[in-house]
C-alpha positions in Angstrom: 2.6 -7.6 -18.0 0.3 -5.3 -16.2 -3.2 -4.7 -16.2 -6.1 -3.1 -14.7 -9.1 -4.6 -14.1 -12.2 -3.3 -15.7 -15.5 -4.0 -13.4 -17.0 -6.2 -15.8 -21.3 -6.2 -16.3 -23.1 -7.2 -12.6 -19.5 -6.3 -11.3 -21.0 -3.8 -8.6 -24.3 -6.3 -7.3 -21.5 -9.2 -6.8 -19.3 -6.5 -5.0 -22.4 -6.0 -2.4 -23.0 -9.3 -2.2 -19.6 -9.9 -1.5 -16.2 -11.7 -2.8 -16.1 -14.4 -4.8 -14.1 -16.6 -7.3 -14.9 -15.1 -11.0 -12.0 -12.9 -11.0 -9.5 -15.8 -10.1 -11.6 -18.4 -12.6 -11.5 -15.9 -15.5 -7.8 -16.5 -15.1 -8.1 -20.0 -15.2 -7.8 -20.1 -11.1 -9.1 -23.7 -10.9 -6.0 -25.1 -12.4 -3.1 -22.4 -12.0 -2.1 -20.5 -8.7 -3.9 -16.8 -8.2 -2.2 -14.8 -5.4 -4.3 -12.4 -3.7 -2.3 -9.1 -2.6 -3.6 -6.5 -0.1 -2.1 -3.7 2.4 -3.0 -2.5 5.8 -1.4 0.6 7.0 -1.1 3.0 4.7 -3.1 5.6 6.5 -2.3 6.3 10.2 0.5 8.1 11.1 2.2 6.0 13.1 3.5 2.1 12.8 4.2 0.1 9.3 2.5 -1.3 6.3 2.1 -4.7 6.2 1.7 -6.7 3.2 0.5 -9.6 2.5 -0.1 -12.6 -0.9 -2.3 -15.3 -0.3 -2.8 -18.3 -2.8 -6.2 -19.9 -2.0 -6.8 -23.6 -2.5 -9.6 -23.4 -4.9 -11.2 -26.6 -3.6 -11.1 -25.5 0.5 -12.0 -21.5 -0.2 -13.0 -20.3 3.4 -16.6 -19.6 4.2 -16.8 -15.9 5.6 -14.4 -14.1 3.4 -14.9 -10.4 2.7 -12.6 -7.4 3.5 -11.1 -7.4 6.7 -12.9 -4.1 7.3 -16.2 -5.4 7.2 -15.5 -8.2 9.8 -15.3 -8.3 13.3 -12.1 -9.4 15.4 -13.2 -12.4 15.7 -14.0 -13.6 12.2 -10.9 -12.3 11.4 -8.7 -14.2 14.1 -11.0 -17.5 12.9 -10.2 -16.8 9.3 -6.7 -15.5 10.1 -6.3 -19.1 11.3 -7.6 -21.3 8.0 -6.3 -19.3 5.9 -2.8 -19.7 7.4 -2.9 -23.3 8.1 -4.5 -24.6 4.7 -3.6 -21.8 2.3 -0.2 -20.7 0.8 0.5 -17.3 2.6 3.7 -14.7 2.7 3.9 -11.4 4.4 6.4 -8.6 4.1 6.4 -5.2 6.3 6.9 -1.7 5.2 9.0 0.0 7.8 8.8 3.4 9.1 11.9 4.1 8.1 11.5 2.7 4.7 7.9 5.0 4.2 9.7 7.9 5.6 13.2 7.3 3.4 10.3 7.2 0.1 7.1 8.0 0.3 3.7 5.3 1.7 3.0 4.3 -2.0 6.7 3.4 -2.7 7.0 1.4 0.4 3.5 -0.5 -0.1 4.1 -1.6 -3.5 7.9 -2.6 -2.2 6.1 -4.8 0.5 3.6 -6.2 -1.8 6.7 -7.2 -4.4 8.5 -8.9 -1.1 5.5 -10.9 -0.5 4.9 -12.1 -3.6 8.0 -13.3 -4.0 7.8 -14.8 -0.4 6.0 -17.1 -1.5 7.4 -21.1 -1.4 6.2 -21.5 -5.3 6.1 -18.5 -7.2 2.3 -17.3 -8.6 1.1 -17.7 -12.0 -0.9 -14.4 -11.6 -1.0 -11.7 -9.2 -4.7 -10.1 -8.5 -3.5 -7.1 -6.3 -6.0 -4.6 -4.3 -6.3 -1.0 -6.0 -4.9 0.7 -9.5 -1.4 -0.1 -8.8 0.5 -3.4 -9.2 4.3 -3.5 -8.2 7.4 -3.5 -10.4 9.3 -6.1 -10.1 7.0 -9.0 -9.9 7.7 -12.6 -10.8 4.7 -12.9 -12.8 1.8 -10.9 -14.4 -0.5 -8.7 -12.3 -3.9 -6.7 -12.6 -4.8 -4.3 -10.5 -8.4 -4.7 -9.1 -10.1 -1.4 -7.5 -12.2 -2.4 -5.0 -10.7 -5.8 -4.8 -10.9 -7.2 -1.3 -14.6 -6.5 -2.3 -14.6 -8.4 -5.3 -11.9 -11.5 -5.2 -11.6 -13.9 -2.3 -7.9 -14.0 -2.7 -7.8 -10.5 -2.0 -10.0 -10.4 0.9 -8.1 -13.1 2.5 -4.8 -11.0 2.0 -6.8 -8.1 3.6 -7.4 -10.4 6.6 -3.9 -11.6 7.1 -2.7 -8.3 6.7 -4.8 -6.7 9.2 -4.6 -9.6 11.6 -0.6 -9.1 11.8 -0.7 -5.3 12.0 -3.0 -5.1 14.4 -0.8 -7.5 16.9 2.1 -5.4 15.8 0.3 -1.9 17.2 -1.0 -4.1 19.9 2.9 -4.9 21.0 3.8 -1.2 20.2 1.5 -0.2 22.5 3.4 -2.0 25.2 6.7 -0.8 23.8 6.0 2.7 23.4 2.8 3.5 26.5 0.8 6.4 26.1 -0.3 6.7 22.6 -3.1 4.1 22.5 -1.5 2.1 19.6 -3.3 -0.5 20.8 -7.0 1.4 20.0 -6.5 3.1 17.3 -3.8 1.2 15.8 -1.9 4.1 14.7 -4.2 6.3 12.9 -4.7 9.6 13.3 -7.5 9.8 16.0 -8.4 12.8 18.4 -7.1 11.0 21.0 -3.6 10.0 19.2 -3.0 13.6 17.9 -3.7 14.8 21.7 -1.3 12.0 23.1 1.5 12.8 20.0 1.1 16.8 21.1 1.6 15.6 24.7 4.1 13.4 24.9 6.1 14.0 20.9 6.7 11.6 18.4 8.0 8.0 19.3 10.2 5.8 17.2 7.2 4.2 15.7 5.6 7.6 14.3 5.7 8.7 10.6 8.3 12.0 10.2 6.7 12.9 6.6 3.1 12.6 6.8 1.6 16.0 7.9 0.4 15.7 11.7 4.2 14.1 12.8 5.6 16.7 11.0 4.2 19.7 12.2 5.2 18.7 15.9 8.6 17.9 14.8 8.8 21.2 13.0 9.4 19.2 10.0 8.1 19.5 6.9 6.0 16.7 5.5 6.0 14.5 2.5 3.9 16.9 0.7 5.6 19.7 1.2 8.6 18.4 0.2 7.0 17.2 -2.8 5.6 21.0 -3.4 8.8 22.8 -3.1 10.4 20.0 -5.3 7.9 20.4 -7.8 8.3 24.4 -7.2 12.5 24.4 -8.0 12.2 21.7 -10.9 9.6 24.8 -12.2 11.8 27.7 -11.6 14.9 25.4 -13.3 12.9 24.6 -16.3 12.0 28.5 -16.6 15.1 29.8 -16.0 15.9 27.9 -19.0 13.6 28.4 -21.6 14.2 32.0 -20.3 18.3 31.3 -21.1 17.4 30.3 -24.6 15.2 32.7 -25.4 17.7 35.5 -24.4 20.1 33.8 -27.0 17.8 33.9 -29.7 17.1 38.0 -29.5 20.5 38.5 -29.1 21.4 36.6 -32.1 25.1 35.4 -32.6 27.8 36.6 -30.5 31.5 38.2 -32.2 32.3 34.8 -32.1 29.6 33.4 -34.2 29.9 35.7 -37.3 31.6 34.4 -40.5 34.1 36.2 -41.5 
């Protein structure tokens, strides 16, 4: 079963005030295992998405959770730590390759599924970050907009997730020198689109999204999309145009009785 989650009435002052357990307790949380599921990664142009599920211990909840955006390094590395050591946790990794072969959104949804399922003992419900939740889970989901705002599960998926990928861009930065992986972790900043004009696309950067593209003298996931959407137009009209023809022409020599 999937769902959506509806921001329910005060929904937006708990939001500002930041995560907290009434998502997982409307779901009966305090007695039956609530995964969290985030992404990091889906924007920059360069590196993979990493997923990850997190099933909080509702009697040792963290202090300090919010999403991973709002927090320095260093409450994230601290959190990163507890939630790892006294939570049950499972990541999975969209590769380049993978986003390039699909498309971002298929790959993320494919890593969230992946760690889901990582997990040692499978979740009774999934509360997963956005208006998406992935096929192919082994247990009902709702997808929360806003989540890592909302849910403490969430936000500590959203902390795990961007702790690991920012060690992976770190790593790629000593892999692949020049880009400033490590600052900007792969997005699409002045300063990487100047080093990606300079020096070309590395193994690590994303061939369909636009920026990647346009050096390669590719075209990018969009465009493919548009001149997809563009032939399985023309099809469709040359059809109805087919059948149309064979209506005003009216049966053939063939087709008469007689």
């Amino acid at each position: 079963m999937t769902t959506r989650g509806r921001p329910a009435k005060g929904a937006a002052r708990r939001a500002a005030a930041g995560p907290d357990w009434e998502l997982e307790r409307g779901l009966d949380g305090d007695r039956r295992r609530i995964a969290g599921v985030d992404e990091v990664g889906r924007g920059p142009i360069a590196g993979p998405v990493v997923t990850a599920a997190v099933v909080l211990d509702p009697a040792r909840i963290p202090v300090g959770l919010d999403d991973s955006k709002k927090l320095s390094e260093g409450s994230r590395e601290r959190l990163f730590d507890e939630i790892c050591r006294d939570h049950a946790v499972a990541v999975a990794v969209g590769s380049v390759a993978r986003i390039d072969a699909t498309d971002i959104r298929a790959a993320t949804l494919d890593a969230m599924r992946r760690a889901v399922k990582g997990l040692a003992e499978a979740p009774d419900h999934v509360l997963v970050d956005g208006i998406d939740v992935p096929p192919g889970l082994p247990c009902p989901g709702t997808a929360v907009k806003g989540g890592d705002g909302r849910s403490v599960s969430i936000a500590a998926a959203s902390i795990v997730a961007k702790v690991i990928r920012d060690r992976l861009m770190v790593e790629a930065e000593r892999e692949h020198p020049g880009y400033g992986f490590a600052e900007h972790k792969g997005y699409g900043t002045e300063a990487h689109r100047d080093a990606l004009a300079r020096l070309g696309a590395s193994a690590l950067h994303r061939r369909s999204f636009a920026p990647v593209a346009a050096v390669l003298g590719l075209p990018s996931a969009g465009e493919r999309r548009a001149e997809k959407a563009a032939a399985a137009k023309a099809a469709k009209a040359a059809a109805t145009a087919g059948r149309r023809r064979g209506r005003d022409e009216g049966p053939t020599l063939f087709d008469r009785d007689g």
